[in-house]
C-alpha beads as a LAMMPS data file, in Angstrom:
LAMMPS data file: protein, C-alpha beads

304 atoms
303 bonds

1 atom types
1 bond types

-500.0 500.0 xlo xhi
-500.0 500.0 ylo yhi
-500.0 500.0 zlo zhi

Masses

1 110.0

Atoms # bond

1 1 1 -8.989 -1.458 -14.802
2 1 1 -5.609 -0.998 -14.724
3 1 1 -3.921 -3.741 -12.760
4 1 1 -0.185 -5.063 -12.504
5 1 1 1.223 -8.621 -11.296
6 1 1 4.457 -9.943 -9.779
7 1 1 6.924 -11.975 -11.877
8 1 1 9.316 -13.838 -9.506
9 1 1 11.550 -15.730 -11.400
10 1 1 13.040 -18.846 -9.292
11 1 1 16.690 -18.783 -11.177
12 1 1 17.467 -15.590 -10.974
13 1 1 15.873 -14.870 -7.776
14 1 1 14.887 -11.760 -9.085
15 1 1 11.400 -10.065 -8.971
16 1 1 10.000 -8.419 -11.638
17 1 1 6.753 -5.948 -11.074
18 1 1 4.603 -4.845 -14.005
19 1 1 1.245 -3.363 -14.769
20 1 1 -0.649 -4.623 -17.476
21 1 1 -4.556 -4.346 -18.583
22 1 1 -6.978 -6.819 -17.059
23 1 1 -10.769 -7.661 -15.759
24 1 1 -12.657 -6.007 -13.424
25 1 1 -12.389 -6.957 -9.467
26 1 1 -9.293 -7.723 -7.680
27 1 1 -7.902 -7.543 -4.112
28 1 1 -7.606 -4.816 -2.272
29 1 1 -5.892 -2.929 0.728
30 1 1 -7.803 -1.695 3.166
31 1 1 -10.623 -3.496 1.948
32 1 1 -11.656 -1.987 -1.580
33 1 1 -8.363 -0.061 -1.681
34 1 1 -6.032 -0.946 -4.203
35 1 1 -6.720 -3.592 -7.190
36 1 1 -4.729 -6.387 -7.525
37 1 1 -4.010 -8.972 -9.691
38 1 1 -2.043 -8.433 -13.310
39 1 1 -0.817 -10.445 -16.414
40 1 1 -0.454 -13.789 -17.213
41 1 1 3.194 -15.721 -17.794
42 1 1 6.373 -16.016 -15.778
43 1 1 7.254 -18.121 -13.523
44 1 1 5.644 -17.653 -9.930
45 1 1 3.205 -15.031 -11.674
46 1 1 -0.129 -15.452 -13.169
47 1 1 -0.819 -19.035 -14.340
48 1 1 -2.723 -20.021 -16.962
49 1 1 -4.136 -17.049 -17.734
50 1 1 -6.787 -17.251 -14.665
51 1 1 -4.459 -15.972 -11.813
52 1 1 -2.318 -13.356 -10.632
53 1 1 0.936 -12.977 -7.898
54 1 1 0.085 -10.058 -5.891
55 1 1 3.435 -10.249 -3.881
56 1 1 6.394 -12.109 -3.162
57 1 1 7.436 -13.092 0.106
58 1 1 10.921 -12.406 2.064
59 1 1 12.556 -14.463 4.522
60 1 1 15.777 -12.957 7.141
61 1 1 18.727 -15.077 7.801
62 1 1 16.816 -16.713 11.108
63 1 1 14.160 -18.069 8.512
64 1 1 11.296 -15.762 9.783
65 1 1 9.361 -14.432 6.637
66 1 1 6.850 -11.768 5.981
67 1 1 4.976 -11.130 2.792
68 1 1 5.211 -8.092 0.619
69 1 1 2.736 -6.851 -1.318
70 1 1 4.586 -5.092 -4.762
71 1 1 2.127 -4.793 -7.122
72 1 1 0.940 -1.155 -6.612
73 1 1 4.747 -0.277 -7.006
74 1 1 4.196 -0.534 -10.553
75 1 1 1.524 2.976 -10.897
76 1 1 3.932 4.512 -8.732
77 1 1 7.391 5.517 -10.659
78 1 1 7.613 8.720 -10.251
79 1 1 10.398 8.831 -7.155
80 1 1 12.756 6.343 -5.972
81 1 1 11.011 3.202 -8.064
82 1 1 12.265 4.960 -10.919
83 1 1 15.791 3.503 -9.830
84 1 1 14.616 -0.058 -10.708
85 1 1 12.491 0.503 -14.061
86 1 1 14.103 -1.903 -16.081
87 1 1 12.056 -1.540 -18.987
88 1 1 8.919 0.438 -20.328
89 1 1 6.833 -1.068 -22.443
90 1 1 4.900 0.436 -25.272
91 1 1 1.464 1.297 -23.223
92 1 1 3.805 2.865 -20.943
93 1 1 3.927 0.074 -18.384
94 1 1 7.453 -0.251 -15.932
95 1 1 8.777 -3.061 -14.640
96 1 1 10.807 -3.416 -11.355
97 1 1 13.916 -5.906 -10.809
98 1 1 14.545 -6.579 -7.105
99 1 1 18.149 -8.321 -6.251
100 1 1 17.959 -11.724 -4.204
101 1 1 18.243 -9.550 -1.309
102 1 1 16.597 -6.412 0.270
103 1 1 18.227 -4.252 2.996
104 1 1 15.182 -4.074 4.802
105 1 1 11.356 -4.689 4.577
106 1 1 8.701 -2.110 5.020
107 1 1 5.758 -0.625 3.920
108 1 1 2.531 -0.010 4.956
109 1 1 1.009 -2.841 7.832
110 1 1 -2.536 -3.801 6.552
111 1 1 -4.849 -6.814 5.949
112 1 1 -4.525 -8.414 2.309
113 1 1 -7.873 -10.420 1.978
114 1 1 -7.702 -11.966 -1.182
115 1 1 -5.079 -14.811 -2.569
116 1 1 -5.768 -17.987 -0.810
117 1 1 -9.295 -16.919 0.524
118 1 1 -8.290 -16.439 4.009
119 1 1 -6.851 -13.016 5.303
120 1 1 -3.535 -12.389 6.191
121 1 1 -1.530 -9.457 7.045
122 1 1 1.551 -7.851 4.858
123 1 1 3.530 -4.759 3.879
124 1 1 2.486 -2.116 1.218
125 1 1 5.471 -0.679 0.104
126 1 1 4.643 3.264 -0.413
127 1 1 7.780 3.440 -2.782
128 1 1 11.041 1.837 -3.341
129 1 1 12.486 3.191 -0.147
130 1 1 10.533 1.185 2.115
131 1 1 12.598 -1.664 0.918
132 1 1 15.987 0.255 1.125
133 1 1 16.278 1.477 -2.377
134 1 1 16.249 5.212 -3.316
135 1 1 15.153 7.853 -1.044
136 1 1 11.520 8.847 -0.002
137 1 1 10.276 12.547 -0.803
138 1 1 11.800 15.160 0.727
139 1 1 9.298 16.833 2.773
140 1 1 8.551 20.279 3.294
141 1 1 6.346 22.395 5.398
142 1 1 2.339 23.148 5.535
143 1 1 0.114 24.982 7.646
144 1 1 -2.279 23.216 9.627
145 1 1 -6.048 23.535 8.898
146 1 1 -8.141 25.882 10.939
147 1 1 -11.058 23.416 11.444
148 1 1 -10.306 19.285 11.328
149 1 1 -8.773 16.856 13.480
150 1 1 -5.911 14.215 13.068
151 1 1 -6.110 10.990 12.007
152 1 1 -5.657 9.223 15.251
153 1 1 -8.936 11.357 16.548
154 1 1 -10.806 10.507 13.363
155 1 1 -10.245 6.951 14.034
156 1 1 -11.279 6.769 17.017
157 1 1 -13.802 8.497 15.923
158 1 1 -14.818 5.940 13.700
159 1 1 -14.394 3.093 16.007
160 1 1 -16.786 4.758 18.158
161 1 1 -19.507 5.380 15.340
162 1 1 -19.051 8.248 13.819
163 1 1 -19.828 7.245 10.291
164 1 1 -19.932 10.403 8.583
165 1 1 -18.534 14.017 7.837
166 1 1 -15.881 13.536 9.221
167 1 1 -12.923 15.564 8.475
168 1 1 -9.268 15.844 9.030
169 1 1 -5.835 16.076 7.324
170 1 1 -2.812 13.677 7.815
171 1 1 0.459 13.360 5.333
172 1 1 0.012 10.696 2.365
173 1 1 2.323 7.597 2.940
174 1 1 0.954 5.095 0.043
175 1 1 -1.283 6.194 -2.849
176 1 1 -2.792 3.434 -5.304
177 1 1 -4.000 5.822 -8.684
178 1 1 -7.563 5.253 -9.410
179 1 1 -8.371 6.391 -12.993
180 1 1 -11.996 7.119 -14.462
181 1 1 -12.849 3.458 -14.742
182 1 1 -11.657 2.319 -11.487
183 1 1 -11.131 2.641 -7.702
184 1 1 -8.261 3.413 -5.745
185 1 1 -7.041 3.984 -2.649
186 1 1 -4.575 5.922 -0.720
187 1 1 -3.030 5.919 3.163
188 1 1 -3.081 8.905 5.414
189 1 1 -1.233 9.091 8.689
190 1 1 -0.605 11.929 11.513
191 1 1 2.272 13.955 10.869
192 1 1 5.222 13.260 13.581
193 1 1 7.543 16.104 14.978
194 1 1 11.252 15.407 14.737
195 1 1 12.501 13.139 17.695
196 1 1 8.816 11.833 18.422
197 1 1 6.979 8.178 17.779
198 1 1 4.444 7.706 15.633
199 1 1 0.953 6.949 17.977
200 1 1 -1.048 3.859 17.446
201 1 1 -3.570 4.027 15.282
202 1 1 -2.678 7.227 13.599
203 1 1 -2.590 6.086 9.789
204 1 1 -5.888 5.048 7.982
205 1 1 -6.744 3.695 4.180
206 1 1 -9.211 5.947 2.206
207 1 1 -11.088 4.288 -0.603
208 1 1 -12.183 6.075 -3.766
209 1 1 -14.727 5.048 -5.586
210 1 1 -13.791 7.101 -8.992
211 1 1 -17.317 6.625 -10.603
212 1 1 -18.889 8.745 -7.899
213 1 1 -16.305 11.285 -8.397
214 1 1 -12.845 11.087 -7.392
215 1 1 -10.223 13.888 -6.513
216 1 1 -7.326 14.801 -7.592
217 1 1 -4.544 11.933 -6.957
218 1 1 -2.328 13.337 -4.064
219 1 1 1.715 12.362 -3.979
220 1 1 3.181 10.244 -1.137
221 1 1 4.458 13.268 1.090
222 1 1 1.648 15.653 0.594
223 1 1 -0.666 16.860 3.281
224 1 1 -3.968 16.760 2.802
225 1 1 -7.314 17.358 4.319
226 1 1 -9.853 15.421 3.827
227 1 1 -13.706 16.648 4.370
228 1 1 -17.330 14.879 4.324
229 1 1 -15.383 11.087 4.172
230 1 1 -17.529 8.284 5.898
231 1 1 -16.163 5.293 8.038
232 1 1 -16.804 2.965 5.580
233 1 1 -15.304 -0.699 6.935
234 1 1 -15.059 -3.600 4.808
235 1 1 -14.837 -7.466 5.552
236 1 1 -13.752 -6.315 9.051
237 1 1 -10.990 -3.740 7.654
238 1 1 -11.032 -0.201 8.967
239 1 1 -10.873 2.351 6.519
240 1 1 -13.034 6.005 5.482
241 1 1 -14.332 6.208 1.939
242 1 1 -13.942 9.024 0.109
243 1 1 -17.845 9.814 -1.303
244 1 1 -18.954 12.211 -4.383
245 1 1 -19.640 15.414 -1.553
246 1 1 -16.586 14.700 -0.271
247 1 1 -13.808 17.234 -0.355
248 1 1 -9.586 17.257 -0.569
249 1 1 -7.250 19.700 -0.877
250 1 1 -3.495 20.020 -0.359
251 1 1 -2.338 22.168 2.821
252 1 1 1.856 21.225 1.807
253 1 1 4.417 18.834 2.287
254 1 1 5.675 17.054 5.045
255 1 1 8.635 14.197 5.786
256 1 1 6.958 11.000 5.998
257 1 1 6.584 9.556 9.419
258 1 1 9.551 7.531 10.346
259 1 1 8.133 3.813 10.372
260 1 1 7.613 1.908 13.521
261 1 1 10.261 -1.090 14.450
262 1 1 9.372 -4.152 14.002
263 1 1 10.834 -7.627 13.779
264 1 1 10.434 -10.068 11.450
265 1 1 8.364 -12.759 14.260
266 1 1 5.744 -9.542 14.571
267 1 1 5.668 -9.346 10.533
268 1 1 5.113 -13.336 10.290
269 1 1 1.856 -14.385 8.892
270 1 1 -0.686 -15.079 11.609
271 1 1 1.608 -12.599 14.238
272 1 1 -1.031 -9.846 15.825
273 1 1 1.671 -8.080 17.236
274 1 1 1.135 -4.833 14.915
275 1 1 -2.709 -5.079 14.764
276 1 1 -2.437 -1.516 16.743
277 1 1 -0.406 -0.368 13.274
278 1 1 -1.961 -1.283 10.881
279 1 1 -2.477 1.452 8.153
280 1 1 0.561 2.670 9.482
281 1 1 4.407 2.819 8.595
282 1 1 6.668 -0.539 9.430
283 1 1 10.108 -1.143 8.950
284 1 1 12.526 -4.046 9.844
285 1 1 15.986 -3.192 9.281
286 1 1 17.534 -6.319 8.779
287 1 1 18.332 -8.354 5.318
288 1 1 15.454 -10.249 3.421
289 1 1 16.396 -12.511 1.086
290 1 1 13.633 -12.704 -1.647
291 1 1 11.821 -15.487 -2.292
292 1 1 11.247 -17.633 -5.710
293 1 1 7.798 -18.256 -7.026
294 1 1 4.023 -17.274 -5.166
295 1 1 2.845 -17.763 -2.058
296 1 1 -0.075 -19.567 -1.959
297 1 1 -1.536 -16.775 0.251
298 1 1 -0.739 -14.559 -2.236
299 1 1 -2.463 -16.197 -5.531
300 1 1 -5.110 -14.067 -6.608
301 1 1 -7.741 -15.942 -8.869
302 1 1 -10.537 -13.722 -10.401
303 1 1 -14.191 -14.726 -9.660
304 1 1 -14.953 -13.244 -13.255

Bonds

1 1 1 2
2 1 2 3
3 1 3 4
4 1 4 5
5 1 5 6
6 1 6 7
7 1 7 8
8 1 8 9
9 1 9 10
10 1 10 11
11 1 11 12
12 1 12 13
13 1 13 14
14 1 14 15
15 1 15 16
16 1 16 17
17 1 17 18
18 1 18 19
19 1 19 20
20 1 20 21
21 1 21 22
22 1 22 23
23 1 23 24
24 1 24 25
25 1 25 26
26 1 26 27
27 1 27 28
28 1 28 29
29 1 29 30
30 1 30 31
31 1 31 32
32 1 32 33
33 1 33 34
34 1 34 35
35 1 35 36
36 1 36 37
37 1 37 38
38 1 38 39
39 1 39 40
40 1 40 41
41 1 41 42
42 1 42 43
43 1 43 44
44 1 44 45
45 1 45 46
46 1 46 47
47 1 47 48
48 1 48 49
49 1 49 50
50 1 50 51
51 1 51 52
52 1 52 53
53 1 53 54
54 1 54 55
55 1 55 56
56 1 56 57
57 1 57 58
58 1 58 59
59 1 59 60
60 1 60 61
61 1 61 62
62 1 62 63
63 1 63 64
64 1 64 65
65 1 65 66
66 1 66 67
67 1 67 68
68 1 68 69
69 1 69 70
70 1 70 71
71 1 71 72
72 1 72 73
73 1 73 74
74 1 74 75
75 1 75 76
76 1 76 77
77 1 77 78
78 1 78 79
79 1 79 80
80 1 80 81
81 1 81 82
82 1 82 83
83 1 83 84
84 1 84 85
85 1 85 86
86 1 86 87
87 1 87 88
88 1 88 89
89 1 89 90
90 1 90 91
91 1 91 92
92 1 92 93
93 1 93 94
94 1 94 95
95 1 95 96
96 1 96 97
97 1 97 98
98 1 98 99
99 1 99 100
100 1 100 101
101 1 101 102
102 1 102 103
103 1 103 104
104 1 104 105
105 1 105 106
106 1 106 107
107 1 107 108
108 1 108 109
109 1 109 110
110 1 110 111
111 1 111 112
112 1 112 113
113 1 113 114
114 1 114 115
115 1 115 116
116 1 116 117
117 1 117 118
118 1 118 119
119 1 119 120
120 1 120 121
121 1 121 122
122 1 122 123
123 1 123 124
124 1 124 125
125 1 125 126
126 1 126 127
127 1 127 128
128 1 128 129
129 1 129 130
130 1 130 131
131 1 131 132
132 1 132 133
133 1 133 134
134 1 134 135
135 1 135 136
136 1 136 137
137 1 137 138
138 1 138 139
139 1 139 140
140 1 140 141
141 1 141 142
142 1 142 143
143 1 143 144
144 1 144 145
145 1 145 146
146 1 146 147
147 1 147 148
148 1 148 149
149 1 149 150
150 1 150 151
151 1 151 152
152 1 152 153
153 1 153 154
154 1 154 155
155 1 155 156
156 1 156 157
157 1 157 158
158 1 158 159
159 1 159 160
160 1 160 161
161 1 161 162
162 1 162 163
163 1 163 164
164 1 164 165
165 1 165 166
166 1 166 167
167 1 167 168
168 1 168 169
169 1 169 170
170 1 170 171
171 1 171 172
172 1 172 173
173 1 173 174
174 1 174 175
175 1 175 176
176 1 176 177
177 1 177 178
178 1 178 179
179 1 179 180
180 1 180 181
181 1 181 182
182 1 182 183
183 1 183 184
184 1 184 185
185 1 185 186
186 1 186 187
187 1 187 188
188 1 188 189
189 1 189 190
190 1 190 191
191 1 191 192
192 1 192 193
193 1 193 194
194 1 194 195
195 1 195 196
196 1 196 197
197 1 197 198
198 1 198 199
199 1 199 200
200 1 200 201
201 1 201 202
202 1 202 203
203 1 203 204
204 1 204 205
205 1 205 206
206 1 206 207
207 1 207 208
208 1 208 209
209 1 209 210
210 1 210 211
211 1 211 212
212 1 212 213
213 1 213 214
214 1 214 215
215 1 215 216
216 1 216 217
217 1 217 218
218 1 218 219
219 1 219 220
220 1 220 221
221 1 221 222
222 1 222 223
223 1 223 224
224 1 224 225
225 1 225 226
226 1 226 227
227 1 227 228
228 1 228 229
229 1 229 230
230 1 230 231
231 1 231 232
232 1 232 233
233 1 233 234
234 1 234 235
235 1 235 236
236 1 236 237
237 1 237 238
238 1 238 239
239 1 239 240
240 1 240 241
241 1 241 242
242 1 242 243
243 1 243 244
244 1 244 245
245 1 245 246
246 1 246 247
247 1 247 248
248 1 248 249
249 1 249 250
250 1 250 251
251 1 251 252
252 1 252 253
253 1 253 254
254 1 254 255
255 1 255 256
256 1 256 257
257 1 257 258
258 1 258 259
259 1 259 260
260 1 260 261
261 1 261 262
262 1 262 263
263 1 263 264
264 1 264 265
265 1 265 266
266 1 266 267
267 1 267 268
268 1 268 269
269 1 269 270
270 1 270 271
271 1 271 272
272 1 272 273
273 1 273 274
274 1 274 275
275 1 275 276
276 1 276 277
277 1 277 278
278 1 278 279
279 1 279 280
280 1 280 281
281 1 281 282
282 1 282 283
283 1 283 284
284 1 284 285
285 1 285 286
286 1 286 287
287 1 287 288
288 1 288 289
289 1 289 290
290 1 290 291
291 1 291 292
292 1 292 293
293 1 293 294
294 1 294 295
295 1 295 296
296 1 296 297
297 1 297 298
298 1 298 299
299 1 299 300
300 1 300 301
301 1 301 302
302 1 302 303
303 1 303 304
């Protein structure tokens, strides 16, 4: 399994993201989602050899902090992270530099579950723009499917227990690769006409499971619909898995939702302000200073 790990190195206050080869297991968004974990060495990454930094955290000038979750940054180079590859190295693996401070801190809202053991909530940056660097895609247009619903309806669908064959189509905001060895994951969320809000509960994780068949890997921006996916929870963490008779296909493009405002106190571990957003787009526009070292929470020790 391919995984990657987060270097933070306390003098230069600079973060470093790479992928690199390692076991099996791993945390996850959304529940199976997307494997954590990564190499060992650096300072505030893996230590010993036995654990991984999945994330750094960021604090704003008022001292409120918020985690970030970087690692899956590091499969995804193929838009705006490609302004921070510092280096490539000869498997083909980037690595990210992030200054001492960020314009802004977004990403996907969702439950990290791993680290210290008990669950806490973070961002999953989609792509280097949901930290203010680079631009996001550019969008486009698609025609909406004759038969499937959005993503808000097949939520609530969900929550109401409908656990199967379900299908509807939403634009991609985060995608975690999955390869023939391993799972993956990737975010879906109801496309937003210009001068609206996103809704509530209108962005979802969908797992794949690549050894019972796993579809083509979509790009953030892409609209897709989705067919014969169950509601598929996991430790408590809402999400649809994508299953072997399961269907996806790619209707266009589409902006990306603009992400909901939020401040740093509703980002702040423990907050429950968002929990009506999560698998959705958040943004707080203010500056982050990055943090030195791992958070605790965010120490991610293999059980094999």
């Amino acid at each position: 399994m391919s995984r990657s790990s987060i270097l933070c190195c306390a003098a230069l206050a600079v973060c470093a993201c790479s992928s690199s080869p390692g076991g099996d297991g791993g945390a996850t968004t959304g529940g199976h989602g997307t494997s954590g974990g990564g190499s060992s060495g650096g300072t505030g990454g893996s230590t010993g050899g036995a654990s991984y930094c999945d994330g750094m955290q960021v604090t704003n000038t008022a001292g409120a902090s918020a985690y970030l979750l970087l690692y899956p940054l590091a499969q995804d180079v193929a838009s705006s992270c490609s302004a921070l590859v510092t280096s490539v190295d000869d498997a083909g693996n980037p690595t990210f530099a992030f200054a001492g401070t960020l314009s802004q801190a977004g990403g996907i809202w969702d439950t990290y579950l791993y680290g210290s053991g008990t669950p806490i909530d973070g961002l999953y940056p989609g792509g280097c723009d949901d930290v203010g660097v680079g631009s996001g895609p550019a969008g486009g247009t698609f025609t909406p499917p004759d038969a499937g619903t959005t993503v808000h309806a097949a939520v609530a669908a969900g929550l109401a227990g409908a656990d199967g064959g379900l299908t509807f189509y939403g634009v991609v905001t985060f995608v975690s690769p999955w390869a023939a060895e391993s799972s993956g994951s990737f975010y879906v969320q109801d496309p937003v006409q210009a001068g609206e809000s996103p809704q509530p509960g209108s962005g979802i994780d969908v797992y794949v499971d690549s050894a019972a068949g796993g579809p083509p890997v979509p790009s953030r921006g892409d609209v897709v619909v989705l067919g014969g996916v169950t509601w598929s929870p996991y430790d408590g963490l809402n999400e649809f898995e994508f299953q072997s008779t399961s269907s996806l296909a790619i209707l266009g493009k589409a902006p990306l939702p603009p992400p909901v405002a939020a401040t740093a106190a509703q980002l702040a571990p423990g907050s429950t302000a968002l929990d009506a957003y999560k698998g959705m787009r958040v943004v707080d526009a203010e500056s982050f200073i990055v943090g030195s070292g791992c958070p605790p929470a965010l120490q991610y020790t293999p059980s094999n």
